[in-house]
VMD Tcl script that draws the C-alpha trace (Angstrom):
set ca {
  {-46.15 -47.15 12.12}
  {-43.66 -46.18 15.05}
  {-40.89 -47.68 12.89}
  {-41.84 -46.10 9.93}
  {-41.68 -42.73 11.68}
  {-38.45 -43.94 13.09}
  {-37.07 -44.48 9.57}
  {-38.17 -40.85 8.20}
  {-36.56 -39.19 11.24}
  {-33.46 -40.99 10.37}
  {-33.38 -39.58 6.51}
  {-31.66 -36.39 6.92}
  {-29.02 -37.49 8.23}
  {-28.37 -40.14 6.00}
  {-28.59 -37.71 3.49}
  {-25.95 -35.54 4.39}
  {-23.24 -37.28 2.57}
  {-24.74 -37.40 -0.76}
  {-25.55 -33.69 -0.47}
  {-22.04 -32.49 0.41}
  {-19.39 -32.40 -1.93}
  {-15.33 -33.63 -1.28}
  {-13.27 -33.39 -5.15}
  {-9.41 -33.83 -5.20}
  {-7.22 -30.68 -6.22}
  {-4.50 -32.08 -8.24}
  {-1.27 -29.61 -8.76}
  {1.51 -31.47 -10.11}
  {5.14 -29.67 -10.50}
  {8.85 -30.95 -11.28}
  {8.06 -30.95 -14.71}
  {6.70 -28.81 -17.33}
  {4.48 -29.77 -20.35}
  {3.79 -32.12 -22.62}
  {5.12 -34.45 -19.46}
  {2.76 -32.10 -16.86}
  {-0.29 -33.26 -18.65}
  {0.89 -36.93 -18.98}
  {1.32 -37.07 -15.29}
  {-2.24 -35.77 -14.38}
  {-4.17 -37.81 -17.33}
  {-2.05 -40.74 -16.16}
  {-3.21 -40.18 -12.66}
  {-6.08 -41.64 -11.40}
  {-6.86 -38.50 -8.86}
  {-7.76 -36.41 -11.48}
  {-10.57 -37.84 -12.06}
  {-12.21 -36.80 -8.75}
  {-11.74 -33.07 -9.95}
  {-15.58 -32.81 -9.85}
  {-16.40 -35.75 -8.68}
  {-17.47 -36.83 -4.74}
  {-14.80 -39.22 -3.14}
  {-14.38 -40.48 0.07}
  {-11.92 -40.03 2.84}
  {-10.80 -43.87 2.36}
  {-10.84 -43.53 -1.41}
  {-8.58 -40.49 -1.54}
  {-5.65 -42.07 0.46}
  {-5.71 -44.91 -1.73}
  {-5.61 -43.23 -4.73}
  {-3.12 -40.89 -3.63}
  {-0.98 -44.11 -2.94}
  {-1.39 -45.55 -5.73}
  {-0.76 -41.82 -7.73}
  {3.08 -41.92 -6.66}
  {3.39 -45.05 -9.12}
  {0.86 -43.54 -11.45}
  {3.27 -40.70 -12.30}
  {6.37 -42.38 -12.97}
  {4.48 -45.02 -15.29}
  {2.95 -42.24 -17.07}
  {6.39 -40.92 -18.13}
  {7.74 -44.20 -20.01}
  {6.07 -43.33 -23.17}
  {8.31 -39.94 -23.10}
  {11.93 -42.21 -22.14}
  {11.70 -41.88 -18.76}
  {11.74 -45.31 -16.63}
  {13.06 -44.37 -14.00}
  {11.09 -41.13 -12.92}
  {9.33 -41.36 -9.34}
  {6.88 -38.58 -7.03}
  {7.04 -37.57 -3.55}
  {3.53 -36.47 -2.37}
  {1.59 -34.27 0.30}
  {-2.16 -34.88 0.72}
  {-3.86 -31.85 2.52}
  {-7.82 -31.75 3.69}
  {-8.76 -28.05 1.83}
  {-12.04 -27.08 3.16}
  {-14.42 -29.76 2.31}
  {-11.81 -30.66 -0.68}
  {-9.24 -32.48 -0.93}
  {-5.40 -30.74 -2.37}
  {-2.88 -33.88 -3.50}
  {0.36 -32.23 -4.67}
  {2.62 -34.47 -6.59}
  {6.43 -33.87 -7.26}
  {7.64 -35.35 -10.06}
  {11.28 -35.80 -10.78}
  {11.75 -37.45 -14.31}
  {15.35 -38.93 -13.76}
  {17.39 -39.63 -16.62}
  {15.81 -39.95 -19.87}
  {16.65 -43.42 -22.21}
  {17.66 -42.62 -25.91}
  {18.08 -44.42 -28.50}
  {21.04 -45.79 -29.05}
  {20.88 -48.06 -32.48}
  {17.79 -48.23 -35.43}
  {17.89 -51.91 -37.48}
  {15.90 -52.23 -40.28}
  {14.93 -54.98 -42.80}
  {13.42 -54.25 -45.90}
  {13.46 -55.26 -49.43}
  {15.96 -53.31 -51.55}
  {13.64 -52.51 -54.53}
  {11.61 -51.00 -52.08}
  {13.71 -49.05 -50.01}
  {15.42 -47.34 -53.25}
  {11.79 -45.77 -53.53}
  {12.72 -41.66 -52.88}
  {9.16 -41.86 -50.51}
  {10.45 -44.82 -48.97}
  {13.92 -43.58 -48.48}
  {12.55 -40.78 -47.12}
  {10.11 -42.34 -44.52}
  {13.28 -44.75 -43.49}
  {15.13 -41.25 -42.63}
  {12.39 -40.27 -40.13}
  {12.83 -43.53 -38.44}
  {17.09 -43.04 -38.58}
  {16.68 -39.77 -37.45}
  {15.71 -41.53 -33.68}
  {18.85 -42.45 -32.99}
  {20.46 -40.37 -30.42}
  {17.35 -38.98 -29.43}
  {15.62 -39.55 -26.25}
  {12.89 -42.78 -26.61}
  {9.17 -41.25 -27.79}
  {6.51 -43.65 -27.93}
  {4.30 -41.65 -29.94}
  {7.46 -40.44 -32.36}
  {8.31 -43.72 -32.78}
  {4.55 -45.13 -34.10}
  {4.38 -41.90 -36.51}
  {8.16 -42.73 -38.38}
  {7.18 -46.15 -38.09}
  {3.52 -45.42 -39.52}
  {4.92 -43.25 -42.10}
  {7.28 -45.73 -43.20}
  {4.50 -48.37 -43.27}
  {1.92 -45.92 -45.20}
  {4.95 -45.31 -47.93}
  {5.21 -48.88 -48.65}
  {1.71 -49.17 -49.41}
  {1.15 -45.70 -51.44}
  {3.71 -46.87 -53.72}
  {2.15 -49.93 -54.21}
  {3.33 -52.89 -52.07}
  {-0.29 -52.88 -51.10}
  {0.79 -56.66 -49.03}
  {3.20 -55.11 -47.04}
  {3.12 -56.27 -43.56}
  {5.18 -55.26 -40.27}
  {6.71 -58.67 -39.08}
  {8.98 -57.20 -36.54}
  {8.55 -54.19 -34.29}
  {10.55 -54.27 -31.45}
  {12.01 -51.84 -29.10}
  {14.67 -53.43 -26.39}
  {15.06 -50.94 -23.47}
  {18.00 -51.38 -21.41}
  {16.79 -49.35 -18.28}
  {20.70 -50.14 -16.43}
  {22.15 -48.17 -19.52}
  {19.53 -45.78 -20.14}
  {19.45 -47.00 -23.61}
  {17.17 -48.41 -26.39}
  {17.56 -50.10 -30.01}
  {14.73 -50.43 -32.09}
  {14.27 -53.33 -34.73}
  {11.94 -53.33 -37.26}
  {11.42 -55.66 -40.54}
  {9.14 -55.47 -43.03}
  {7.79 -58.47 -45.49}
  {6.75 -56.23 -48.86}
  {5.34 -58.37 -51.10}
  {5.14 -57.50 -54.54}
  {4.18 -54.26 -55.96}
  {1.02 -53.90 -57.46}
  {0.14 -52.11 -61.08}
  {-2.57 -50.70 -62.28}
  {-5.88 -52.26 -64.09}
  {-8.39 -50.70 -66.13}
  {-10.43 -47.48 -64.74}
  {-14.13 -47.41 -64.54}
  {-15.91 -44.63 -64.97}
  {-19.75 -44.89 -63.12}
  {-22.31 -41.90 -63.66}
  {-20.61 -39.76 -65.99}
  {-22.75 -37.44 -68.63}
  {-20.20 -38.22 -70.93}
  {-19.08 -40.39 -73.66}
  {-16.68 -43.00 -72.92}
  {-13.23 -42.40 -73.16}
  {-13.07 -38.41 -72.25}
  {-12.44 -38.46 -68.71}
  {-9.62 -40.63 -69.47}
  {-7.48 -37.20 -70.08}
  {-7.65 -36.85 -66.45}
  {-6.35 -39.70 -65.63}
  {-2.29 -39.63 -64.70}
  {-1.25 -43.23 -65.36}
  {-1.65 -46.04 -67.69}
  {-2.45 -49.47 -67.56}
  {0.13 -51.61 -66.20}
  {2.02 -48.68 -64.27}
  {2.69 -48.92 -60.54}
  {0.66 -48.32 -58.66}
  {0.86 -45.24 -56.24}
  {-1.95 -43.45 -54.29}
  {-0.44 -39.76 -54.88}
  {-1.96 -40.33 -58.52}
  {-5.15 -41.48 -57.27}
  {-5.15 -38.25 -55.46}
  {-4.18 -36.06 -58.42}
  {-7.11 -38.08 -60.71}
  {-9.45 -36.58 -57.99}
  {-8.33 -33.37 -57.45}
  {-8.16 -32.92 -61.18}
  {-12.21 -34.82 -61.87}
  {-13.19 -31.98 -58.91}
  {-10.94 -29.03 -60.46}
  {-12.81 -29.93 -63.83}
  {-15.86 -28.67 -62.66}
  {-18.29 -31.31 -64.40}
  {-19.34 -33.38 -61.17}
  {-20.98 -32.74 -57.53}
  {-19.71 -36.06 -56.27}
  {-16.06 -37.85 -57.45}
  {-14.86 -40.65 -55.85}
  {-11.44 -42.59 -56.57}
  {-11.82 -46.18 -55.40}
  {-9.09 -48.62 -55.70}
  {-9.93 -52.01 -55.96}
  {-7.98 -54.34 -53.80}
  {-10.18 -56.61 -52.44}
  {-10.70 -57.80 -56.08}
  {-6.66 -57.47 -57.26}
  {-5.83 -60.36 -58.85}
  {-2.10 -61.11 -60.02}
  {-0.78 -58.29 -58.62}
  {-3.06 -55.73 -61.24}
  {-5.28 -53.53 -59.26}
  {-8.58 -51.74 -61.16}
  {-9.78 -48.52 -60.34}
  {-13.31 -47.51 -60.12}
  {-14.22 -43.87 -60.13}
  {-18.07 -42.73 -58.71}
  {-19.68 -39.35 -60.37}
  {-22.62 -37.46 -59.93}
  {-23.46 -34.48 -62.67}
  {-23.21 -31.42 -61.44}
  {-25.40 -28.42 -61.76}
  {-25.65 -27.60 -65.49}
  {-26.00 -24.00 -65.59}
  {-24.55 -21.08 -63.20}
  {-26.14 -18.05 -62.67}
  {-23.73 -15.23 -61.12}
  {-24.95 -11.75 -60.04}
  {-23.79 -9.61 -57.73}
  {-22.88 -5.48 -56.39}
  {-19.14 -4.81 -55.78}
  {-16.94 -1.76 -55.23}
  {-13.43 -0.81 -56.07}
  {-11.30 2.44 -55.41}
  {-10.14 1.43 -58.91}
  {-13.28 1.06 -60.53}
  {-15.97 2.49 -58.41}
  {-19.40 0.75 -57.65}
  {-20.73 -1.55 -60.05}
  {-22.74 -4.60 -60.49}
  {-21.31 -7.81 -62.07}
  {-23.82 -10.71 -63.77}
  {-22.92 -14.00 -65.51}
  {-23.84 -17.37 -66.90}
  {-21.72 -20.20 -66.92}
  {-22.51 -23.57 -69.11}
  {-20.09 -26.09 -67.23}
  {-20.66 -28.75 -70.55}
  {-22.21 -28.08 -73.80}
  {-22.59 -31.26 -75.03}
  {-21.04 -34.76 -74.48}
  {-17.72 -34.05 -75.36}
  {-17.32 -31.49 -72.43}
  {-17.54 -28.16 -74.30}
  {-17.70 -25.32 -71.59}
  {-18.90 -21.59 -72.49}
  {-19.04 -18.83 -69.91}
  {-19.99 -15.30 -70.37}
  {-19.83 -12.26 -68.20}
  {-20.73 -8.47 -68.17}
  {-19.37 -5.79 -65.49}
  {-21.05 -2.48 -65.33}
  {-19.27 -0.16 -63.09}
  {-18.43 3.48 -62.84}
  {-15.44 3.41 -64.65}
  {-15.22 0.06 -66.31}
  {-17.61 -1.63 -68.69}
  {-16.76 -4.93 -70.47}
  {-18.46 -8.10 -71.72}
  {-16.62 -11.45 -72.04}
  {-17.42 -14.46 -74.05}
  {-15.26 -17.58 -73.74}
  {-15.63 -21.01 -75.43}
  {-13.56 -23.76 -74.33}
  {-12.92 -26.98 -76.11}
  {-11.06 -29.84 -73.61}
  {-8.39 -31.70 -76.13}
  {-7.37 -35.50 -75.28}
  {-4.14 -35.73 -72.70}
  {-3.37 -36.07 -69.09}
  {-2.03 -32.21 -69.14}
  {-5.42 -30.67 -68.69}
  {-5.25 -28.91 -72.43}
  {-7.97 -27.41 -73.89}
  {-8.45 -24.82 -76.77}
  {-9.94 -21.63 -76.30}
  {-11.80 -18.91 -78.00}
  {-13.01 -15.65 -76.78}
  {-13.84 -11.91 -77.38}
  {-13.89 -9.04 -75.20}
  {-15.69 -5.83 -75.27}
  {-13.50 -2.87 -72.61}
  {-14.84 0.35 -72.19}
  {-12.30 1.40 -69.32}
  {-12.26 5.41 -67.98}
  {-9.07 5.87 -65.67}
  {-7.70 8.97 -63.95}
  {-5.30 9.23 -67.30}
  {-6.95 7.36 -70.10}
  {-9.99 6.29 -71.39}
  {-10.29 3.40 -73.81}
  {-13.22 1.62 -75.85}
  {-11.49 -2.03 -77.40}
  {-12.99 -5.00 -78.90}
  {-10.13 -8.20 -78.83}
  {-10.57 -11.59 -80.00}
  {-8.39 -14.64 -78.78}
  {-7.76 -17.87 -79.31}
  {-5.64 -19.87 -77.60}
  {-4.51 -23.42 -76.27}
  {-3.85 -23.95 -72.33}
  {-2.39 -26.54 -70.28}
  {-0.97 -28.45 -67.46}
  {3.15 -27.70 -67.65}
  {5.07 -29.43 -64.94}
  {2.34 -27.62 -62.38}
  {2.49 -24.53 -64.33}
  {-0.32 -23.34 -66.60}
  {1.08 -22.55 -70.28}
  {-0.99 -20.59 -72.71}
  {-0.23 -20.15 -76.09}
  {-2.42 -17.68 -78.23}
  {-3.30 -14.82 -80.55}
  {-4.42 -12.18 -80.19}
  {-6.50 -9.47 -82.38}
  {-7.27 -5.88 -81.15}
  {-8.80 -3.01 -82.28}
  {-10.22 -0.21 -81.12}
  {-10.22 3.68 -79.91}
  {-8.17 5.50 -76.63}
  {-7.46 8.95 -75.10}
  {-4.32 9.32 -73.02}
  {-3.52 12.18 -70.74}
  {-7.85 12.60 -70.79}
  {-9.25 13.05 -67.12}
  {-12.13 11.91 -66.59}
  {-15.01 14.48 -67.60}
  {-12.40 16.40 -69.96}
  {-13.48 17.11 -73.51}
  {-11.79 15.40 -76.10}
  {-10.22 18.79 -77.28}
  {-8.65 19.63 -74.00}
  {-4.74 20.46 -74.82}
  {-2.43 17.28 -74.17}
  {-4.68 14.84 -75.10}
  {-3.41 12.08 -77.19}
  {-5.80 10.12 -79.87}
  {-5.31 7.29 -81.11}
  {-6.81 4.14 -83.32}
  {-4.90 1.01 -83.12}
  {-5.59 -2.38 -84.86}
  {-2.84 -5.02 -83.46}
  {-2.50 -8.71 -83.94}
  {-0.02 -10.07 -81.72}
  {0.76 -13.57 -80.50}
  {0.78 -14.27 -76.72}
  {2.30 -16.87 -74.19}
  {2.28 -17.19 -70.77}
  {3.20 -19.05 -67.52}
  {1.54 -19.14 -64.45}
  {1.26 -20.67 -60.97}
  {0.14 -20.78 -57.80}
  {0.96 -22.45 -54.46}
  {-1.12 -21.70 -50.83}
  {-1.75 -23.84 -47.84}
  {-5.82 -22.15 -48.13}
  {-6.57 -20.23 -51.16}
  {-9.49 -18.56 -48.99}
  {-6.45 -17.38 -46.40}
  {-3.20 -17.86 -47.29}
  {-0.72 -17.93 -44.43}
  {2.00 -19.97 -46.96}
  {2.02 -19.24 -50.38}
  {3.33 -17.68 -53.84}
  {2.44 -16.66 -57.22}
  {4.19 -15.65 -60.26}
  {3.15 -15.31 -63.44}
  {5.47 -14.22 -66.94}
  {3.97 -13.05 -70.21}
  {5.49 -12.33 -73.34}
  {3.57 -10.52 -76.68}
  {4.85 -9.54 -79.98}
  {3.51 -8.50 -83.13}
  {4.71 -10.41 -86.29}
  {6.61 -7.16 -87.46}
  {3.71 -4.39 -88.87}
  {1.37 -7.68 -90.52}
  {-1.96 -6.58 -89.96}
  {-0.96 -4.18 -87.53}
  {-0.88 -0.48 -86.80}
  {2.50 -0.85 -84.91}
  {4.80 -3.35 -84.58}
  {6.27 -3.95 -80.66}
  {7.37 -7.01 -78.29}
  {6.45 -6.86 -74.61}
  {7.34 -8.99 -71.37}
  {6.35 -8.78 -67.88}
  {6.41 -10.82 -65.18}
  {4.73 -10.30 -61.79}
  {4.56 -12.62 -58.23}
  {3.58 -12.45 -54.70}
  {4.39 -14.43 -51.83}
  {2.56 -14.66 -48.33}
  {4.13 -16.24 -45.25}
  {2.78 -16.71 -41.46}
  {4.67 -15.67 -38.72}
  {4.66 -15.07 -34.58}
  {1.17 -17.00 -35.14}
  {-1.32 -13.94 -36.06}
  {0.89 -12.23 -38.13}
  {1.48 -12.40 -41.81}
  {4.48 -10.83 -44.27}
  {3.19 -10.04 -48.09}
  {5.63 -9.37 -50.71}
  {4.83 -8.11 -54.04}
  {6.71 -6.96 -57.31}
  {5.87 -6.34 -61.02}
  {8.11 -5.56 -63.60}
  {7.66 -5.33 -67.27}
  {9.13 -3.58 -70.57}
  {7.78 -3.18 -74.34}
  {10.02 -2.29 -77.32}
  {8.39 -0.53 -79.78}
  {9.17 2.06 -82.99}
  {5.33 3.80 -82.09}
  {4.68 4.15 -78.76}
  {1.47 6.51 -79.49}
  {-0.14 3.86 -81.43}
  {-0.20 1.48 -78.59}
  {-3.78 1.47 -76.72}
  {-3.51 2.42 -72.32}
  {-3.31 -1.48 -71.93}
  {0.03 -2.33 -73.85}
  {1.41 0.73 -71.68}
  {2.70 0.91 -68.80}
  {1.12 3.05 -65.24}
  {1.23 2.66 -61.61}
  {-0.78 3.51 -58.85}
  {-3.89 1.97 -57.65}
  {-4.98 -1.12 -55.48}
  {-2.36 -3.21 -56.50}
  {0.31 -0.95 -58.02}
  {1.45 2.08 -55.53}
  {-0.77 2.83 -52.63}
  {-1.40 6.24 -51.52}
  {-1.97 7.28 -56.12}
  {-5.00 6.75 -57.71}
  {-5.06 3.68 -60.29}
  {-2.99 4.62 -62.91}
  {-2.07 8.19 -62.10}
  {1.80 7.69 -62.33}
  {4.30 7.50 -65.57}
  {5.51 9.46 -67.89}
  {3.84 13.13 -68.96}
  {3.98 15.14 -72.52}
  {4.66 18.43 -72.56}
  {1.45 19.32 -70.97}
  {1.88 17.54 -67.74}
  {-0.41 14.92 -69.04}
  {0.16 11.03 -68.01}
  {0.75 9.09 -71.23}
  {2.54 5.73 -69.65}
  {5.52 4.53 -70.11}
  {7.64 1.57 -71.77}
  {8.57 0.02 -68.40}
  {7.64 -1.20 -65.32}
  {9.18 -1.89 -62.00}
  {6.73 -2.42 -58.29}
  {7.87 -3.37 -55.04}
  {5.89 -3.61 -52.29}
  {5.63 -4.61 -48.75}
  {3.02 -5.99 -46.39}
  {3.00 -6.73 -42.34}
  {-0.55 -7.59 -41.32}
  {-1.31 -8.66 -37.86}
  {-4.67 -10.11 -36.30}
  {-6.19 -9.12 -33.04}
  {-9.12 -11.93 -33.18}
  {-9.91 -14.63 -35.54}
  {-11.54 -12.47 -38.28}
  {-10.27 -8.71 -37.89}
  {-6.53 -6.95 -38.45}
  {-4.85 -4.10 -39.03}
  {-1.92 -3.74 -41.48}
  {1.48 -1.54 -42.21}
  {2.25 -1.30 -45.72}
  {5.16 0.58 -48.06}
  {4.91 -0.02 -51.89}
  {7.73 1.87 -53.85}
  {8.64 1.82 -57.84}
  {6.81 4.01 -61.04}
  {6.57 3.38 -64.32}
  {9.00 5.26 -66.69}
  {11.53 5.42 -69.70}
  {14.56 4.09 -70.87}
  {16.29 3.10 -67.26}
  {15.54 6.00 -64.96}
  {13.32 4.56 -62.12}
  {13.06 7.31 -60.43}
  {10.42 5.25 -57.60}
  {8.07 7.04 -56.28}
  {6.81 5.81 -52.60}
  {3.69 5.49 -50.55}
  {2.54 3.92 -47.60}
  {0.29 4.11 -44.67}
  {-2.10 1.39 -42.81}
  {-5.26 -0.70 -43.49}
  {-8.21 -2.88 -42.03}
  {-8.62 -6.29 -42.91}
  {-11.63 -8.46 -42.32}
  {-11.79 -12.23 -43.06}
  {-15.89 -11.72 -43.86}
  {-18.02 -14.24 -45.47}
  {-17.87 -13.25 -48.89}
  {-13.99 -12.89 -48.54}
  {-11.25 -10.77 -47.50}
  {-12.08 -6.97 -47.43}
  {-8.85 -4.98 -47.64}
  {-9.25 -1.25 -46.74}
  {-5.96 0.88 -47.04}
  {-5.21 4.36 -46.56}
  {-2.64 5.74 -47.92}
  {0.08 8.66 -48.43}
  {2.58 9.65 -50.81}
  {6.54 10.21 -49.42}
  {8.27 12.79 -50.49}
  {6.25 13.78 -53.74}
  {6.43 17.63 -54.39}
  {3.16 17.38 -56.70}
  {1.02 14.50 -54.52}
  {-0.27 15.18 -51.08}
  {-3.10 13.79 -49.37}
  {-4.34 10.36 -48.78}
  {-5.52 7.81 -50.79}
  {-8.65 5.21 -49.48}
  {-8.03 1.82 -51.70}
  {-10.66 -0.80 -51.03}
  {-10.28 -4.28 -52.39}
  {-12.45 -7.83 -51.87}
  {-11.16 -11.32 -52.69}
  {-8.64 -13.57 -51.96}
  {-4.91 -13.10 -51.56}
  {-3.70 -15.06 -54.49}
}
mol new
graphics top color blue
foreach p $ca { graphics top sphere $p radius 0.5 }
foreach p [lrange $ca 0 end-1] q [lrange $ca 1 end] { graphics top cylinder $p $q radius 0.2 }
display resetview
């Protein structure tokens, strides 16, 4: 019992040690990052940040840390880099300073590399091998050198040498000269070509997802296309699941098949929603969207918008047609029942139409068929009978084509990106029409990143009809500007050209520029600096008319919320400001 009580009077103290805490300050300096942080997470020390360590363990370590550091530098070119050291007791810490100095740095001095000659004349391949050239002179970087060598690897086998395998890789440092030469050699095999392609859980009948696909049987083989046949079986909208699955555990003779995996998606989309627009006011917006009719892949989607100033309900109909290109033919009508600050409008138009795929462009090539009733120079809430107010009843047929495109890094945020878009219309002289006329326009945007939380937008429409009867042309074969995303700091569609009662009628031409500097103070909100300058007008006489001012942006969950307020410059019959609020993406 006596020893037992012996033993418990004994306990505190042994617990003193575990109860106290000793961790190692590490502060390294000589060099500045990325080498910084190689030296401390090459340095064993640094893992005693938080850690208890002894006295005996710390000298150790700290011995052994003056070789740490230099070997941690060899995978940035430097061999011959040493530390000097202090080792201080801080309190009930330790403090281990390390100076590092790198030396000189080994470059590379010559690049060697075998490869088969079909294969290297492959543009991906060539350019892969320049990554690797593109070493030479440069100090030696481990991890530069496995990504050009990677790259070059990963080339080979997207373009179908699926064998291809890395027999030499080899880099001879000469630590007297400071120099290195890599050698590399590659055994390709031979390039593979495609099988057949499998289709497994589609609702449709054989043979019509073979539009999407980008190759043939017996081309090369090359997993860029794979890509594309995914992207496109996703962008079609049919499936909740696609998966491209090359078969190369089964190749045999050099032929590779493909199988594809598909899940239906949901049948039937219901859409329904509130919005508001400076342009358009409040309103509510409602859909339903069949994404296939039938086995064939017939699509129909129809929409109605109910808002303060605009009405309209949209049919379309779309029929896919056989082809790689995406086409499909297209039928729709249109019911507008638009009320602006100048015109008010009530048209019915039919169209029909064939889209498709153009060397990553989207071509459309229509008619179209128009009719209906419009007031220009009418503010809103003016009788019909007020003086100035032009009426008019126009039935046009006109034929329609287009090109369009975009490009962004995230469609949802775009901090690199364009648009553009060109249209062209024309009656077939006065058949079936109440005036004859020919109008193109063309219009693009483009968005660029820069200083990190920052962003430059660039806009600019332009656009010009010919015509014998300008009054018989509805508002929306004219021409205005102002609005949302015309001239900021005018209401939409309160500039052009006036009759002889000071009455807005549009004009036959178009020309917008504007400019955009955003910048964001966290992750989600911004402010933003804007000038937009141009008009729409007659004959050549621009005549621009300016506005500017700043905004609020906010990357919210539904999308981004643009609010801009807005001034005219130097406009003898505008003053005031101008709130313009706009939701959705950039492009």
């Amino acid at each position: 019992m006596r020893r037992i009580r012996r033993y418990l009077s004994l306990l505190p103290l042994l617990l003193v040690p575990a109860l106290s805490h000793a961790g190692v300050q590490l502060v390294v300096d000589g060099v500045n990052d990325p080498l910084k942080a190689a030296v401390i997470a090459g340095v064993s020390l640094s893992q005693y940040a938080s850690r208890d360590v002894s006295e005996a363990q710390v000298h150790r370590l700290y011995e052994r840390s003056k070789t740490e550091a230099g070997t941690a530098l060899r995978p940035y070119g430097y061999y011959d880099a040493h530390a000097t050291g202090k080792l201080e007791h801080v309190g009930k810490d330790w403090r281990v300073t390390l100076h590092v100095v790198p030396g000189v740095s080994v470059n590379v001095t010559s690049v060697d590399i075998q490869l088969d000659p079909t294969a290297a004349a492959l543009r991906p391949v060539r350019t892969a091998r320049h990554g690797i050239d593109k070493l030479k002179g440069q100090r030696l970087d481990d991890a530069a050198y496995d990504s050009a060598r990677d790259a070059l690897n990963n080339a080979l086998i997207a373009d179908g040498y699926l064998d291809a395998k890395l027999t030499v890789h080899r880099v001879e440092v000469n630590r007297g000269e400071h120099s290195a030469a890599i050698h590399l050699a590659w055994q390709v095999g031979q390039r593979y070509r495609y099988g057949q392609v499998r289709f497994e859980g589609s609702q449709f009948q054989t043979g019509f997802l073979q539009r999407y696909v980008p190759f043939k049987p017996g081309d090369y083989f090359d997993q860029n296309q794979l890509l594309a046949l995914q992207q496109a079986l996703n962008g079609a909208d049919y499936f909740s699941v696609v998966n491209v699955i090359p078969e190369t555990d089964k190749s045999k003779n050099g032929i590779v098949d493909i199988d594809v995996e598909l899940a239906p998606a949901k049948r039937t989309i219901y859409t329904s929603g509130l919005f508001v627009g400076t342009d358009t006011g409040f309103g509510v917006r409602g859909g339903v969207e069949y994404r296939w009719i039938n086995r064939y892949g017939h699509k129909w989607k129809n929409d109605i918008v109910l808002a303060q100033r605009l009405k309209t309900v949209s049919s379309q109909y779309s029929i896919p047609l056989p082809g790689d290109n995406q086409r499909s033919l297209n039928f729709g009508a249109n019911y507008r029942d638009a009320n602006t600050v100048t015109s008010q409008s009530r048209t019915l138009e039919l169209v029909a139409n064939e889209s498709e795929l153009w060397h990553d462009w989207v071509r459309t090539v229509g008619v179209h068929a128009l009719t209906g009733t419009f007031d220009v120079g009418k503010r809103p809430d003016e009788p019909e009978s007020t003086p100035g107010v032009e009426h008019g009843r126009s039935t046009l047929i006109y034929a329609e084509g287009s090109l369009s495109r975009k490009v962004a890094d995230n469609l949802d945020f775009v901090r690199r990106g364009w648009s553009l878009s060109f249209d062209a219309r024309s009656t077939a002289g006065d058949l079936l029409s109440t005036a004859r006329f020919s109008e193109l326009t063309a219009s693009g945007k483009w968005i660029r990143a820069f200083w990190r939380n920052n962003r430059l937008i660039l806009r600019g429409d332009i656009g010009h009809v010919w015509t014998g009867n300008f009054e018989a042309l509805p508002p929306q074969l004219r021409f205005f500007a102002g609005g949302d995303q015309s001239i900021r700091g005018y209401p939409y569609q309160a500039i052009g050209p006036q009759n002889s009662y000071g009455r807005v009628i549009g004009g036959n031409s178009l020309m917008i520029a504007s400019a955009t500097v955003e910048h964001y103070f966290t992750p989600r909100w911004g402010i933003a600096t804007f000038v937009d300058a141009g008009n729409a007008f007659d004959g050549i006489a621009v005549h621009p008319k300016i506005g500017t001012g700043v905004g609020v942006r906010w990357r919210s969950p539904v999308g981004l919320i643009r609010l801009d307020l807005g001034t005219p410059v130097n406009d003898a019959q505008r003053h005031g400001l101008e709130l313009h609020l706009v939701i959705g993406p950039d492009l």
